[in-house]
N, C-alpha and C positions, 0 to 999 in steps of 0.2 A: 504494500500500500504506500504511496508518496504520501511525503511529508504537506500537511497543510500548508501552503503558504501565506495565506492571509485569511483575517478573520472572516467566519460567511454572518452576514445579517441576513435573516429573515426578516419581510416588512411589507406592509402594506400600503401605496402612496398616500392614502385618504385618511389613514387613521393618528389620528393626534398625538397619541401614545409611539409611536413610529414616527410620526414626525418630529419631534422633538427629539430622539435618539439620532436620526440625519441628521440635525440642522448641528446636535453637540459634534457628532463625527466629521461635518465639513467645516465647521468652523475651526476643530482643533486639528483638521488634516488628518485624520485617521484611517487610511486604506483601507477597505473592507471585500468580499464578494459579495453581492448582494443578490437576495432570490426575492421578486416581486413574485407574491403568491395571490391568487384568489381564494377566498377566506373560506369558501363553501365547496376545496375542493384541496385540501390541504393534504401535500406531499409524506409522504409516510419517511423522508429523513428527517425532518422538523419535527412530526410528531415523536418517533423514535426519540430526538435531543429532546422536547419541548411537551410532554404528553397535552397538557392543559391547552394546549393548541392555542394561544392568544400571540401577537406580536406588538413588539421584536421581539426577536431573538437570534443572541449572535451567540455563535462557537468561535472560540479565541482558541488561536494557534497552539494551547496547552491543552486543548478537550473541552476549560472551561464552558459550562451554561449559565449563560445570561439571561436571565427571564423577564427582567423589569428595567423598565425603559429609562426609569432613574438611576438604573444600574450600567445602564449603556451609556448613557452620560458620564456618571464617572468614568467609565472606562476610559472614554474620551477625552476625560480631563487627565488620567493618570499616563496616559498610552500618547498624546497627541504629537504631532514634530511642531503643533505652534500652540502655545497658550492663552489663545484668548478667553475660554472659557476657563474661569478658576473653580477650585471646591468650594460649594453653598455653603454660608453663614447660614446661623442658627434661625433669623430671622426669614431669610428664604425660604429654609425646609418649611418653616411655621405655616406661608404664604402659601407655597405649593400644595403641603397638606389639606390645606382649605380647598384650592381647587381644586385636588384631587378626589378627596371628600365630599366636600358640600356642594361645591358648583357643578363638578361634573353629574351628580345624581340630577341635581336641576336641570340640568342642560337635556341629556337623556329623557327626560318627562318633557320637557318643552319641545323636542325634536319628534318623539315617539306618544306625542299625547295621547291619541288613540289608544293604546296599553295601557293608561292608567286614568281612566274614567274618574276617579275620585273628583280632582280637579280638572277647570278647562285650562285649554296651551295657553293662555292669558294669565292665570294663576300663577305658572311651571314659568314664565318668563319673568314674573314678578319677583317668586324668589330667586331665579340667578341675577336679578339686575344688584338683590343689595350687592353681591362679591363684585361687579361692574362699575358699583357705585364706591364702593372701595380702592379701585385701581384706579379711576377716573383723578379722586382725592390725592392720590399718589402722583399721578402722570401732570396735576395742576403744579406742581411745586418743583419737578425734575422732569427730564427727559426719559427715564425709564422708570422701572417700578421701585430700585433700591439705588438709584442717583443718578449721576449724568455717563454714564457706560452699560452701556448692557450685559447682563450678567448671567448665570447659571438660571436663576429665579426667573427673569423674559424670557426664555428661550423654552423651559418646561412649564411655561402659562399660554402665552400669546397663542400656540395652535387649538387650543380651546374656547379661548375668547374667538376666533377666526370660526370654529364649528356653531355657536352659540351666535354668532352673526350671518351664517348664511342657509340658518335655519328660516329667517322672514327676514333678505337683506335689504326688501323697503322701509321694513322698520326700521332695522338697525342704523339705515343710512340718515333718517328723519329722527336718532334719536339723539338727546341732550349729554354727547358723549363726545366732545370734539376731542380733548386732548389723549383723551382711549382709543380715537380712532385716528390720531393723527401718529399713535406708536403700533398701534396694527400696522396699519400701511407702513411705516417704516421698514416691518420686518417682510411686508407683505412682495413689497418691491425690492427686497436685499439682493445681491447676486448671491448668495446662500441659498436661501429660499429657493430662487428660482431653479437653481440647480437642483436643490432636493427634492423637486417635484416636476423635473422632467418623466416624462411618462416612457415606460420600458415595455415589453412583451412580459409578460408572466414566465414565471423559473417551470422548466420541464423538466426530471431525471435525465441525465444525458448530454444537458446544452452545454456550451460553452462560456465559462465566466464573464460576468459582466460586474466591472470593479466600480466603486462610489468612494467617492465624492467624483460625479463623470466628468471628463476633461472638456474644457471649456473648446467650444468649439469656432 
């Protein structure tokens, strides 16, 4: 069997949790292979590393599995050839737990209302506006969410906020959110960004690598 030579991510371009593992990986220059999967048709190597079948997930050139997207980030941070992203202060993890937690459950019921009758999607938007109305606070005072650089803390928020806005993006666009939507767009139009969501052919058993952060063309 040859030796691994570079780590494989598993990911999916749409999903938030995967995106935010790319954007840590090209920001910090971290060579990877990369397998674009369809989620409802998941390769039996992934699941073999990965049973729980969620993405990403990357195998690092030790065997290593990586299952959590916050954990690919570090990687990113510990692995990279450039350091822009550094490791999360205590205050970030704080921030991000909240996203993770509380906004994204909101966010899911305000996307997927239909599954959860209790409330209407006007309710489900209502609660993720306070965590909106929280970063907005933030984004009035500085250029990002923890000062004037963007940090670890932007990088595993903003593709959530970006999901949560293109759930009803005429609301979003008419809503009283300028200086949130004026650091969206920031990262929205990054050359980061856009490279991390160039669109690829789904991974097959058999193909031929396809390496990320893709070369600029």
């Amino acid at each position: 069997m040859s030796e691994q030579t570079f780590p494989i991510l598993y990911s999916f371009r749409r999903c938030p949790y995967a995106m935010r593992a790319r954007m840590a990986l090209t920001l910090n220059q971290v060579s990877v292979e990369i397998r674009e999967l369809i989620l409802k048709n998941k390769p039996a190597e992934m699941l073999l590393a990965s049973p729980k079948g969620t993405v990403p997930v990357l195998i690092a050139n030790n065997g290593q599995i990586i299952e959590e997207s916050l954990e690919v980030m570090d990687y990113a941070v510990t692995h990279g050839t450039h350091s822009i992203l550094k490791a999360p202060t205590s205050a970030e993890l704080t921030l991000i737990a909240e996203n993770d937690d509380v906004f994204k459950a909101n966010l899911d019921k305000y996307k997927y209302f239909d599954r959860f009758p209790q409330q209407t999607q006007q309710d489900y938007r209502a609660h993720g506006e306070v965590f909106l109305r929280q970063l907005e606070q933030r984004l009035a005072i500085q250029d990002f969410l923890f000062g004037h650089n963007q940090s670890y803390g932007d990088i595993a928020i903003f593709p959530f906020v970006r999901q949560f806005a293109h759930v009803d993006k005429a609301w979003f666009d008419g809503a009283d959110y300028p200086h949130l939507k004026k650091w969206l767009d920031n990262f929205l139009q990054s050359s980061a960004f856009l490279n991390v969501m160039k669109k690829i052919p789904c991974w097959q058993t058999g193909d031929a690598p396809t390496y990320f952060p893709f070369s600029e063309e």
